[in-house]
N, C-alpha and C positions, 0 to 999 in steps of 0.2 A: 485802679488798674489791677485786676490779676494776674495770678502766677502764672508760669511756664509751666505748661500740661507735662503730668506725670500718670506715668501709667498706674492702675491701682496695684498690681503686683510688687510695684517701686516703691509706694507710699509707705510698703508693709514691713521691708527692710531699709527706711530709712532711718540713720543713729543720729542724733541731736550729740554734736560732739563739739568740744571746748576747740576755741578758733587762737592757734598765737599770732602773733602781732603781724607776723608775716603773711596772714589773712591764710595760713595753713592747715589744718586739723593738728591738736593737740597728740603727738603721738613722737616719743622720744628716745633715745638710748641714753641707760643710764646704769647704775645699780639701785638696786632693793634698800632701800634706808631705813625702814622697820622691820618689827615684827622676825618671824622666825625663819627669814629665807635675810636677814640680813648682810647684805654683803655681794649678794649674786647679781651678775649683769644680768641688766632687764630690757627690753621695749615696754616703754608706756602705752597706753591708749586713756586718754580723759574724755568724760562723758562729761555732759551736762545735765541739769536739773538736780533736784535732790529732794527731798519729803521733811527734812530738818534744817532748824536754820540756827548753826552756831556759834557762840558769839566772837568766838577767838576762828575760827574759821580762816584758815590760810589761799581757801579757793572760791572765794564768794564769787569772782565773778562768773562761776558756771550757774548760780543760780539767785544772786542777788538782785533784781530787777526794780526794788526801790534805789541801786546805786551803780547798776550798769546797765547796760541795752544789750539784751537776749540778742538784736541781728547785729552787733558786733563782736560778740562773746564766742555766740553760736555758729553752728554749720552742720546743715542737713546731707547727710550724704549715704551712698548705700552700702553694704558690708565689704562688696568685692573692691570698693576703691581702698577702703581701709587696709585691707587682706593684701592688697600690693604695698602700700606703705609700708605695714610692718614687716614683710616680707622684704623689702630691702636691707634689713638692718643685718640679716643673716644670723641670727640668732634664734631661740626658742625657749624662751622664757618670756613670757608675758603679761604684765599686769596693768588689768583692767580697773581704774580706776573713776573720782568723781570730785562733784557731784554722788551719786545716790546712782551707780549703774543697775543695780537689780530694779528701777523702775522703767528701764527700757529690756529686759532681760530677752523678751519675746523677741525682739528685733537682733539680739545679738547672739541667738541661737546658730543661725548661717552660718556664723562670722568663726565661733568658737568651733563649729563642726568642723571644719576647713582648715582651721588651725591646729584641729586637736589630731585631726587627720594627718597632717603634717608631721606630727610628733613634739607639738609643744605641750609645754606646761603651762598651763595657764591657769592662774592667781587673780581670785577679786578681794575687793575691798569693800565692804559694807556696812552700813551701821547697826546692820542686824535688827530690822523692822518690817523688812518682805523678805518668804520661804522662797527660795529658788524653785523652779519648777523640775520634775524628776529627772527631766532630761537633760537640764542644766549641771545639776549635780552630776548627773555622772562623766560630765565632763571637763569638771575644774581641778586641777590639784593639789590646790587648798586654798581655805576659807580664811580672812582676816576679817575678823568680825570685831567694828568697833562701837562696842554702844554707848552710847554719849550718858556723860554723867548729868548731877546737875549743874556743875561748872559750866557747862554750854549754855544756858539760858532756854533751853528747852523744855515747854511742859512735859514732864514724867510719862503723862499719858499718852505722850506720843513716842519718847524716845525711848520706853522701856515696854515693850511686845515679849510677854509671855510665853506666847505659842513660836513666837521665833526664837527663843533664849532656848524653850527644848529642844524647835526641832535644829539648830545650831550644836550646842552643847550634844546632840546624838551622832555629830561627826566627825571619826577620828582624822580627820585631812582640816581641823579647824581648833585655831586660837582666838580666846579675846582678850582685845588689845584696849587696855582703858588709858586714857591720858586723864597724867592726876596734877595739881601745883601745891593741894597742901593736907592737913592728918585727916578733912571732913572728905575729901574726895576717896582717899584711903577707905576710909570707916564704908563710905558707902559699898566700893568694890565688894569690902566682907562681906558686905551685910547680900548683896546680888548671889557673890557665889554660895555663900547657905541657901537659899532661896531657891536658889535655882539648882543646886549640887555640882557644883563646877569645879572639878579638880585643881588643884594648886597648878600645876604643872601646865594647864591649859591657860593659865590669865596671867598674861602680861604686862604692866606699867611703865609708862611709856612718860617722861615729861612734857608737861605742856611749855615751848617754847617756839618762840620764832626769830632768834638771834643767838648765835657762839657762847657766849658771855650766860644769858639767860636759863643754856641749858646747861652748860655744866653746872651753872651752880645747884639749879634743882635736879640733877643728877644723883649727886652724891645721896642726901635724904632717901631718894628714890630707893638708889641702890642698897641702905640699909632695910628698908623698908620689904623691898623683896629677898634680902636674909634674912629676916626673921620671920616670912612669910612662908616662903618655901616659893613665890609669884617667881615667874623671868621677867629680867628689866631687859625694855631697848633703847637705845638712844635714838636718834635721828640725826643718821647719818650723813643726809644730804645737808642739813645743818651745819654741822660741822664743818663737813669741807666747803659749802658754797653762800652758807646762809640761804634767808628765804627767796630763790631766786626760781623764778619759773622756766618750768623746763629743764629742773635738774632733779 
């Protein structure tokens, strides 16, 4: 049986977006719990899909399809539906999250025009393996870029892009956020920011945990780890206060 006809102009801004349980679009009020806007009330927006697949991964079901089903996960829908949801929450601050959103970027071009028009600020999340397109950039207000070590179970070759670590690291509206659990994930971080020339100040260390208990305690290491570094450490905050619970 086929779909329900869609005009082509619709198919062009339709966003593949993470579905909660309430069969609703993944789009939430909350605060910032990484990274260097920690703290700030936000609206979420979760995209689905992603280009990486890792192992400790807190969101697989936006794109794990050997262990969920994409039409229950998923929802096709077009910018301006979204653009009123977040718009209820009465705020302006927005983070665009995933899954892997800069693989739909093109489609979320509208959505961000609209918003940015509005007078948000609006914050992606990426793992730093597709360049935003120029007009994209000029309308985010910063860049959480997080490139996955080898602790994720990722081939290198895919989750470490050259061309994206410059053109990332050439913006000052941009942090990378690595999530580390022990001294070889560290080791690696160094060894990226020589490589790439990434100032102390711009990378992050982040604990890998997904329970209260887990992260304090690789917290503290962390947090030595970023004074002797000169790195910023973040926690995760939604942690804390909620544990791993979706939608917070």
């Amino acid at each position: 049986m086929s779909g329900p006809c869609v005009a082509p102009d619709e198919i062009k801004t339709m966003l593949k977006v993470s579905k909660k349980g309430d069969g609703l679009p993944e789009i939430f009020y909350s605060i910032q719990g990484e990274g260097t806007n920690i703290g700030r009330p936000a609206v979420f927006l979760r995209l689905g899909l992603c280009n990486l697949h890792c192992s400790w991964c807190d969101t697989k079901y936006t794109w794990d399809w050997n262990t969920f089903k994409p039409e229950e996960q998923l929802l096709e829908l077009p910018w301006e539906e979204l653009a009123r949801e977040i718009l209820k929450y009465n705020r302006h601050y927005l983070v665009i999250t995933g899954g892997e959103p800069l693989i739909q970027q093109e489609y979320l071009l509208p959505l961000c025009e609209n918003l940015k028009g509005r007078g948000f600020d609006i914050e992606f999340e990426t793992n730093g393996t597709i360049i935003p397109v120029p007009r994209l950039v000029d309308l985010v207000y910063h860049w959480s870029v997080s490139p996955k070590l080898a602790n994720s179970g990722n081939d290198r070759s895919l989750s470490e892009a050259a061309n994206c670590y410059r053109f990332f690291n050439s913006l000052s509206a941009c942090h990378f956020k690595y999530v580390v659990r022990n001294q070889a994930d560290f080791a690696e971080v160094q060894d990226l920011a020589r490589k790439y020339d990434i100032a102390a100040e711009k990378i992050i260390l982040m604990p890998e945990a997904t329970d209260r208990e887990e992260l304090l305690k690789r917290s503290r290491w962390v947090v030595e780890l970023c004074q002797a570094s000169g790195y910023r450490f973040s926690t995760r905050l939604h942690i804390l206060l909620w544990g791993n619970e979706r939608g917070k």
